[in-house]
N, C-alpha and C positions, 0 to 999 in steps of 0.2 A: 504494500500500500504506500501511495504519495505520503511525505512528509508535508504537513498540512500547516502553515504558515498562515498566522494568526498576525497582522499587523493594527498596530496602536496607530491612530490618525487624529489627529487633536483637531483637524475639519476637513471639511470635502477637499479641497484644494490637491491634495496628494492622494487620494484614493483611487481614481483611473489609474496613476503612473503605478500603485503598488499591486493591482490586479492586472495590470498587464505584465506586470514581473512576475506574477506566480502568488501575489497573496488571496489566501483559497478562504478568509473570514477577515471581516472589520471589527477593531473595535472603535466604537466610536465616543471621545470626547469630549470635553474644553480643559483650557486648561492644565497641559500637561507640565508646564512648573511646578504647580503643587501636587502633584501627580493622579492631575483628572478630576474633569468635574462634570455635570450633567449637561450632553451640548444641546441645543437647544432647536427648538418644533422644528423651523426653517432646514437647518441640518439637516436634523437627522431623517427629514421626508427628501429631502436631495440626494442624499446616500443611500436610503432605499432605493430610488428610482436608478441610481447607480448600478449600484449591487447587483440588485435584479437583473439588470441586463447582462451583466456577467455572468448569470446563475450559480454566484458564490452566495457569503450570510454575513450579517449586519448585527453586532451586540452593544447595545446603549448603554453606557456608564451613567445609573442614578449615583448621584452623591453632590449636598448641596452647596458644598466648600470644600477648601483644602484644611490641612489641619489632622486633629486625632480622628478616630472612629468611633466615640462615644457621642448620641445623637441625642439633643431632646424629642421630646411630643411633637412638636411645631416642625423640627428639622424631616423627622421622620415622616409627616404630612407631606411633605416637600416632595421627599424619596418617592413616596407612593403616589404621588402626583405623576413625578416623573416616570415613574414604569406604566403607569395609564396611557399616559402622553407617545411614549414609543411604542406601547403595544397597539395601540390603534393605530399607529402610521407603518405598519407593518415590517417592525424590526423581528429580526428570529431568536434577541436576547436581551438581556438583561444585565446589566454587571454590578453589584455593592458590595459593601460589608460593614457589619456592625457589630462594636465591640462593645463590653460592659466591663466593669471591676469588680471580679469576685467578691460576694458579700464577707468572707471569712479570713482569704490571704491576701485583698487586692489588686491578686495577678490579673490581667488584662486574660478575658472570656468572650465567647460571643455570645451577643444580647440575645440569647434564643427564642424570646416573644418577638423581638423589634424583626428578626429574619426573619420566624415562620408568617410573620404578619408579609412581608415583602415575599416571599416565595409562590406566597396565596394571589399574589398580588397578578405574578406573573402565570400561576400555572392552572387559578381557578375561572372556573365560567366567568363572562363577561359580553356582554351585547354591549353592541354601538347604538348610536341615536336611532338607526333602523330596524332596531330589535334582529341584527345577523349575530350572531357567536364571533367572537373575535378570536384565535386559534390563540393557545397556550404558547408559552416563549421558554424559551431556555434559560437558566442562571448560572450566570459565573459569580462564587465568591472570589473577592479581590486579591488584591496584597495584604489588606488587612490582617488576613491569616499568619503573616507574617511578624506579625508582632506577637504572636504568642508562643509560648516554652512549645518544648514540640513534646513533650506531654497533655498542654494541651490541644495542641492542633493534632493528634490523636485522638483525643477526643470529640474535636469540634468534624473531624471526618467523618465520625458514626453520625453526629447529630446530623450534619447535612444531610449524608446520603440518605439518613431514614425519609429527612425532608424531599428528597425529589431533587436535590441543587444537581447539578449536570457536572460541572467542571471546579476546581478551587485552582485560580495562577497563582502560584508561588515563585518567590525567588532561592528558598531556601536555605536566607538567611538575610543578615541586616542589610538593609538598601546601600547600594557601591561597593559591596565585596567580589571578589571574582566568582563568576559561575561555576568555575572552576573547583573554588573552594567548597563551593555547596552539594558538591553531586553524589557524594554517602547522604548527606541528609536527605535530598530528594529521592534518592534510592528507596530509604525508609519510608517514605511518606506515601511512595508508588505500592513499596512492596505492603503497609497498611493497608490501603484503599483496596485493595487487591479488585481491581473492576468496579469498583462498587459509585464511582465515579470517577471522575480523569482528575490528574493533577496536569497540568499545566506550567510548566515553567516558562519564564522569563523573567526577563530584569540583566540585561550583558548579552543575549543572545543574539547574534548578527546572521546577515546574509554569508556572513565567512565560516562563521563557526557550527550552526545551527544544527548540519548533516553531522558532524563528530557528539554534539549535546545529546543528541536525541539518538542515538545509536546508542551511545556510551549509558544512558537512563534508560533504552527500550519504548520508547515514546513514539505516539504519531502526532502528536500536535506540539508546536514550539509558541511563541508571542514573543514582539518585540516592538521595538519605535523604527528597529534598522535591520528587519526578519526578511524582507526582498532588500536586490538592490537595483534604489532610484536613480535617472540622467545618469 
C-alpha cells in the first residue's frame, strides 16, 4: 500500500501545489504559529471544493486559540461550533484535543466529557436546514496527546478508541526534538493501539525522510507542514 501523506496547510493557497505532489489528505488550519487554529467557513468550503476534485480528504482543525488545551464552557461552545461548521461544508474530518488536570496528581489528562461531547459532535446524527443526514466525519486527536506521560497517553488510547476517535498525531515527544529521537516511543504507542486506531506521527517528518519514518514504525500514514515537496 501507498504511503499516505497527510499535509498540514494553514490555507488554500498551497493545497493544489501539495496534491499534485502526492498529498493523498488535508489538514486544514489557521494559524500555524501557535500550532493551528480553526480556519474558517470561506476556507474551508474552498478546500473542499478543492479536494474533491482531486478525490483525496479534507480534516478541519477545531480549536479556538493557541495556547494550552484546557478549555472553558464558552471555548468548548466555540469547538462544537466549529465541527458543525465543517461538517456541513462537507469536510471528511475533524481534528482537537482537550486536556484537563487530574483531580488527584495534576498531571495533564484528557477532559473525557469535553471529547466524548466533541466526538458526538462529529460522528452522531445530524440534518441540515433540509432535514438530509449530514454523513458522520472522522477524528483526529491532536498533538495534544503529546503532553501527556505516556502512561497516560496509554490510557487516553483505550479511552479514544472505545470512543470511535479514528486517528491520534503524535510526535512522540516534546515539540523540536528529532523524530529520530522519538521512534521507541512511537513504536510503543503503535505497538499499544494494536489497530484499534492509527497513531499518526508527525512533527520533523519531510518529503526527504518520510519513506525511512514510516518503514522504520511500520506505518501507512505520515503528517507534516513539508510531507510533499513544493516548486
Amino acid at each position: 500500500m501507498a504511503l499516505l501523506r497527510e499535509f498540514c496547510a494553514e490555507n488554500v493557497e498551497r493545497v493544489p501545489a501539495a496534491l499534485a505532489a502526492g498529498a493523498g489528505r488535508i489538514e486544514l488550519c489557521d494559524n500555524l504559529a501557535v500550532g493551528g487554529t480553526s480556519p474558517s467557513y470561506g476556507v474551508i468550503r474552498a478546500a473542499v471544493g478543492i479536494v474533491r476534485e482531486a478525490g483525496t480528504a479534507v480534516m478541519a482543525m477545531a480549536r479556538p486559540r493557541g495556547g494550552d488545551f484546557v478549555y472553558t464552557a464558552a471555548e468548548e461552545q466555540m469547538m462544537l461550533d466549529d465541527v458543525a461548521m465543517a461538517r456541513s461544508l462537507g469536510v471528511d474530518g475533524v481534528v482537537f484535543g482537550c486536556l484537563t488536570a487530574d483531580a488527584e496528581t495534576g498531571e495533564a489528562v484528557v477532559d473525557r466529557e469535553m471529547t466524548a461531547r466533541l466526538v458526538e459532535a462529529a460522528h452522531g446524527p445530524v440534518t441540515d436546514e433540509s432535514g438530509t443526514e449530514v454523513p458522520p466525519v472522522m477524528v483526529t486527536f491532536h498533538m495534544a496527546f503529546d503532553e501527556l506521560t505516556e502512561e497516560r497517553q496509554r490510557e487516553a488510547i483505550g479511552f479514544l478508541s472505545d470512543l470511535g476517535v479514528e486517528r491520534i498525531l503524535t510526535h512522540g515527544g516534546a515539540a523540536g526534538t528529532p523524530i529520530a529521537d522519538n521512534l521507541d516511543h512511537l513504536r510503543r504507542l503503535i505497538e499499544h493501539a494494536a489497530g484499534r486506531l492509527t497513531i499518526l506521527p508527525g512533527g520533523g517528518i519531510t518529503f526527504e525522510n518520510a519513506e525511512s519514518v514510516a518503514e522504520a514504525l511500520g506505518v501507512q500514514e505520515v503528517h507534516g507542514t513539508k510531507i510533499v515537496k513544493l516548486g
